[in-house]
C-alpha positions in Angstrom: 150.1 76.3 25.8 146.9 74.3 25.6 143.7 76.3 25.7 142.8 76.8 29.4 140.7 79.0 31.6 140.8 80.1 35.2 137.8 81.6 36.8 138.7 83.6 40.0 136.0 84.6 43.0 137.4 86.9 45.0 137.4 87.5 48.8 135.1 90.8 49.1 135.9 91.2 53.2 133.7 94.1 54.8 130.6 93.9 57.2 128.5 93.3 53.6 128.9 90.9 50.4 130.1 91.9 47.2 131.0 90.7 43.7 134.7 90.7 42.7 135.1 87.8 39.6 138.2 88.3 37.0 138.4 85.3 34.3 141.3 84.4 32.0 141.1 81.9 29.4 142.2 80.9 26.1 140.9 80.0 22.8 142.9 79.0 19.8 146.2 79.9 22.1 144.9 83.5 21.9 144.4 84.7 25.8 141.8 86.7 27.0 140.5 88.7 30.1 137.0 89.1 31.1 135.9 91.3 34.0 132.5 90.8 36.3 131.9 92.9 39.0 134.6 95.0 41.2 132.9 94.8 45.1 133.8 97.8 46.9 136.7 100.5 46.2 139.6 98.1 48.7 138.1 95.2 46.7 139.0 96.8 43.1 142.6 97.4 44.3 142.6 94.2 45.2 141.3 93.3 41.7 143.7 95.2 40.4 146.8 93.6 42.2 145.7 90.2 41.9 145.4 90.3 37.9 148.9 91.6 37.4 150.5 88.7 39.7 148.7 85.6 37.9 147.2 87.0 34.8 151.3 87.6 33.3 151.0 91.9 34.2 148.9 92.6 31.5 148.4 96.1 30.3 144.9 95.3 28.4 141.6 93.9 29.4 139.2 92.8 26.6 135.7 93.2 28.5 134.9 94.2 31.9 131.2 94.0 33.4 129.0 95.9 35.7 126.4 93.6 36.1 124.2 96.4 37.8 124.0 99.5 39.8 124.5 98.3 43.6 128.1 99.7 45.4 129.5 96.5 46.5 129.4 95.0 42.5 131.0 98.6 40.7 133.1 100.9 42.9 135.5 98.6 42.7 135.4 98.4 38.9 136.7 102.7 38.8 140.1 101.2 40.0 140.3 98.3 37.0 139.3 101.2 33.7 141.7 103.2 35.7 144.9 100.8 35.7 144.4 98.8 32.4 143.1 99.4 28.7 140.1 98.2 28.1 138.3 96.8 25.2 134.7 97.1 26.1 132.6 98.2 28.8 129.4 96.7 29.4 126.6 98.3 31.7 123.1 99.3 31.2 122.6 103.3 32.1 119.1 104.1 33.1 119.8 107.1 31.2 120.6 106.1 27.8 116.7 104.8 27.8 115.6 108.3 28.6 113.1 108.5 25.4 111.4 105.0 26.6 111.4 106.0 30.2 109.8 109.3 30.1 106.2 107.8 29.4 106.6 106.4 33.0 107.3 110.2 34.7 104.7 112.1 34.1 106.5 115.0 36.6 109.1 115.3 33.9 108.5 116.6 30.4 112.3 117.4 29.4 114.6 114.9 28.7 117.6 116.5 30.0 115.9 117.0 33.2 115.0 112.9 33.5 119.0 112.1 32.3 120.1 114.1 35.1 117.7 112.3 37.3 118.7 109.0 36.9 122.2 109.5 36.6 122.1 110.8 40.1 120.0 108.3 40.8 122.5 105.6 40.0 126.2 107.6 40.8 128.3 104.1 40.3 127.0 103.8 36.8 127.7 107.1 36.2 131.1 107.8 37.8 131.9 104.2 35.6 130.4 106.4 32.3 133.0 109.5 33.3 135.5 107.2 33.4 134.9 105.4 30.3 134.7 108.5 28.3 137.5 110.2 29.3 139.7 107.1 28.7 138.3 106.6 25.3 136.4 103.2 26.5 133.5 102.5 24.0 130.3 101.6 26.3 127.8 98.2 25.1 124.6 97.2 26.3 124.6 93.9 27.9 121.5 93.3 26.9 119.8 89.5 26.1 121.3 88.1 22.8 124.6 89.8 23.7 127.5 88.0 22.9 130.7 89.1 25.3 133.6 86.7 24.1 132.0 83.9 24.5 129.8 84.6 27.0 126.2 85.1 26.0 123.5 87.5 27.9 120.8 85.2 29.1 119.0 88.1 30.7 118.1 91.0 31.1 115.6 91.6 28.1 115.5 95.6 27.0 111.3 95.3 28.3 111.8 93.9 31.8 115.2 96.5 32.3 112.9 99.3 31.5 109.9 97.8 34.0 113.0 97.2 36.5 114.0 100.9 36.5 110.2 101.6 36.4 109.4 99.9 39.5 112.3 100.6 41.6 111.9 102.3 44.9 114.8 104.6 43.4 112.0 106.2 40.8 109.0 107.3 43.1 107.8 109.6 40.6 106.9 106.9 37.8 103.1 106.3 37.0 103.6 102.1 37.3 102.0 102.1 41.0 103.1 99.2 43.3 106.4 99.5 44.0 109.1 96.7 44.6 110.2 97.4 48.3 114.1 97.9 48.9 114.6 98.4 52.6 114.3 102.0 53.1 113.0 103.9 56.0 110.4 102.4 58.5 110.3 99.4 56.4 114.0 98.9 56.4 113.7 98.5 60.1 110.9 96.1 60.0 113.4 94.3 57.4 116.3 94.1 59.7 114.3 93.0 62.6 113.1 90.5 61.0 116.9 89.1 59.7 117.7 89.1 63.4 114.8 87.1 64.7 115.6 84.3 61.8 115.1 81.1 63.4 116.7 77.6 62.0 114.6 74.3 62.3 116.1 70.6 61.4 115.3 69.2 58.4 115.5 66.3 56.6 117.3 65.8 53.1 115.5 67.1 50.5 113.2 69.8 52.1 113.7 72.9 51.1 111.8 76.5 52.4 112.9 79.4 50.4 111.9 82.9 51.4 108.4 84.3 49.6 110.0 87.3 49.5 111.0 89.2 46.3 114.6 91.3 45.7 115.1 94.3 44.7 114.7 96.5 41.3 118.5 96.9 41.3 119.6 93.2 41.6 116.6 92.0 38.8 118.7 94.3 36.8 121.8 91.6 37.0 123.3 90.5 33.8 123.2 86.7 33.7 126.0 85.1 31.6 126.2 81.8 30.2 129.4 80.3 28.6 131.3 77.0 27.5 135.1 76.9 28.3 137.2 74.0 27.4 134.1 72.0 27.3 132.5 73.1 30.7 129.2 75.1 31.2 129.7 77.9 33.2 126.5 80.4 34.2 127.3 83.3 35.7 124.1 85.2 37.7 125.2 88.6 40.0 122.1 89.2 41.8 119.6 87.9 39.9 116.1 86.8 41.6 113.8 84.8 40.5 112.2 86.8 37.9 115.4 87.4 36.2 116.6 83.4 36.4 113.1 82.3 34.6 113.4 85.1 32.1 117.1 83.7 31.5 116.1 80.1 31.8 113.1 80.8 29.1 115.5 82.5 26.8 118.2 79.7 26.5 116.3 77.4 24.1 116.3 79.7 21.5 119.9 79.9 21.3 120.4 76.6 21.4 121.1 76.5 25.2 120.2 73.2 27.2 119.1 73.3 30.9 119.3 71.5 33.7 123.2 71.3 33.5 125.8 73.5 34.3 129.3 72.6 35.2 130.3 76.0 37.3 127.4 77.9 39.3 128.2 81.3 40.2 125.2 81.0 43.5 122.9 84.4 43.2 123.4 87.6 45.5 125.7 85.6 47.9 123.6 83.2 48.8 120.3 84.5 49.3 117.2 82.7 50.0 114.9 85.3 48.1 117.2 84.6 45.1 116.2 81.2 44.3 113.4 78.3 44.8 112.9 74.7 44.4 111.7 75.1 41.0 114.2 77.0 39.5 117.5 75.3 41.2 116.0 72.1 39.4 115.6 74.1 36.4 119.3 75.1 36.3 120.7 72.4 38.8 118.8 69.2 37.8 116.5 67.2 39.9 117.5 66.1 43.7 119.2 63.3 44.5 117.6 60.9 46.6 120.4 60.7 49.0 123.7 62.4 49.4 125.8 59.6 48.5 126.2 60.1 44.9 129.3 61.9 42.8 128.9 65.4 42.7 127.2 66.8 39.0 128.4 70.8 39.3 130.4 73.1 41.5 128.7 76.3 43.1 130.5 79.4 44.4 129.2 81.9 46.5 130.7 85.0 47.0 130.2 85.9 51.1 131.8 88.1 53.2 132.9 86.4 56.6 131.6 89.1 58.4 128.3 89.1 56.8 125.9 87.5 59.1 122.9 87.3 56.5 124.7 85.3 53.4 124.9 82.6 52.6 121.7 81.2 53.5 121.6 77.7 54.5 118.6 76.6 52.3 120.6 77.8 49.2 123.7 75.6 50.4 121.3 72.8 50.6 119.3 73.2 47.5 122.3 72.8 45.7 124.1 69.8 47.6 120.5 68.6 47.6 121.4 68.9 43.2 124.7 67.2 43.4 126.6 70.3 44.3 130.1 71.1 45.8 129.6 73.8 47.4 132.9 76.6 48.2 132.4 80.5 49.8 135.2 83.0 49.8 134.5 83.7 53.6 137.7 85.2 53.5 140.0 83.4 51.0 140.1 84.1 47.5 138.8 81.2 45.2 140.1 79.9 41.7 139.0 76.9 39.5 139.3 76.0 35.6 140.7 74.3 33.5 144.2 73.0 32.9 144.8 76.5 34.5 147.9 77.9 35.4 150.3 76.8 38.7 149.9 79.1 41.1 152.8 79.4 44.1 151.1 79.2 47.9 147.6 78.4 46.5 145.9 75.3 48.0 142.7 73.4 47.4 139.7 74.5 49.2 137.2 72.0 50.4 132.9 72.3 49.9 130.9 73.2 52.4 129.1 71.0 55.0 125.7 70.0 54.4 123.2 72.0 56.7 120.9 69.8 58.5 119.1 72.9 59.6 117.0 75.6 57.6 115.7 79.1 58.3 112.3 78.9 58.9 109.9 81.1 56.6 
């Protein structure tokens, strides 16, 4: 068989998002699987079952991804070490920069005492660690430069991971002052008041009002991914915000990595509107198009639950129709796309996304 690839997004159904994305692609007629993100635990089952049936019931998966700590991206991933060999794991544990973190807790003077810490402080990462070692899976840092397959890690940087687990709400006992809020307590009321109050406002094509508002610790953590299949640019971003995207975007060049121009868009976190801005969708996207009636230059998926009321946000689907995008969610259907890919029995073309002619206002 030729070399192909098929990239699959999917369907992570409960009241909240989640990332479930499995790959399979060849090079040289060789195949390979490639793991990112397993949503919740029903999702990894899911995972699970849905690699067997189109992926020939493989017993071995080369790499698999957490691409950070958050419960709808990892549970799922315990049930995909569990059923299948796997080459490589690739996570970043808080833990395993205990020496470089402990300047930041002044409370703590023992490392033991700060590995404990932050392994209960992240208990997906670690119940993915227990996993890995008692199945013999060796453990690599996706860290920037990274090369998994041929996939390379855009972001994060070793520095800004460290400030990221500084920072985080998660670590109240560092010394690095303002914190990065993630919805806890009083202010996670505030937070969700706010989400319900949201009001939309018509606008015209082009204008676009993302929120000012930052993300969290956790999702600047995300691994961003950048690869070239059968020709076709593919960037793969979890939950990375803004600071995470420019780092990425900043890095590229000095691998040799052109922007604006990808050919698949894995959307941020669902389809967030703190995620992204005008800025940086041009930087990845390209400039907008003065009207709609042009041929489409990329295709962006978002993963988004159809029960989730928050995501996707319709900014983000305009920003990138605004860029030439097609636009496809899972809300509720599994998604695949590639190239020279596989038949697949009772699968059927999906179609983009309308263009929103409204906007949530800031």
């Amino acid at each position: 068989m030729a070399d192909f690839y098929e990239l699959d997004f999917l369907a992570v159904e409960t009241q909240k998002s989640g990332d479930a994305i499995s790959l399979r692609y060849s090079i040289n007629n060789t195949e390979y699987i490639h793991v990112v993100d397993g949503g919740f635990a029903e999702t990894g089952d899911r995972l699970v079952s849905h690699i067997r049936e189109h992926y020939g019931n493989p017993t071995y998966i080369d790499n698999v991804v957490a691409t950070h700590p958050d419960g709808d991206h990892t549970v799922g991933l315990r049930a995909v070490l569990e059923a299948f060999q796997v080459g490589k794991l690739w996570m970043l544990r808080p833990w395993h920069y205990a020496d470089m973190l402990m300047q930041g807790f002044p409370t703590y003077s023992s490392r033991a005492a700060l590995v404990t810490k932050l392994r209960d402080l992240y208990p997906n990462l670690a119940a993915l660690e227990e996993i890995a070692i008692r199945r013999n899976i060796p453990i690599f840092e996706p860290l920037q430069g990274a090369w998994i397959g041929p996939f390379v890690v855009l972001a994060p940087s070793r520095d800004r991971f460290l400030q990221c687990v500084w920072q985080s709400d998660r670590t109240p006992e560092t010394s690095t002052g303002t914190k990065a809020s993630t919805g806890t307590g009083f202010a996670s009321i505030l937070m969700e008041a706010a989400k319900s109050m949201i009001s939309y406002t018509l606008a015209s094509w082009g204008i676009e009002a993302f929120s000012p508002e930052d993300i969290s610790r956790e999702n600047e953590m995300s691994v961003v991914q950048y690869g070239v299949l059968c020709g076709e640019r593919i960037l793969l971003t979890a939950d990375a915000g803004r600071e995470g995207l420019t780092e990425a975007l900043n890095y590229a060049p000095l691998l040799g990595v052109t922007f604006p121009g990808v050919d698949k868009f894995q959307v941020p976190h669902h389809g967030s509107r703190r995620n992204l801005s005008s800025e940086i969708c041009d930087r990845i996207l390209g400039p907008k198009l003065p009207t709609r009636a042009q041929s489409h230059r990329f295709e962006a998926y978002v993963s988004s639950a159809k029960a989730d009321p928050d995501h996707p946000r319709n900014v983000v689907i305009r920003a990138c129709i605004h860029r030439g995008g097609n636009v496809y969610m899972t809300e509720g259907q599994s998604i695949s796309t590639g190239f020279r890919r596989p038949p697949r029995t009772g699968w059927i073309s999906v179609v983009p996304s309308d263009y929103p002619n409204e906007q949530e206002e800031l």
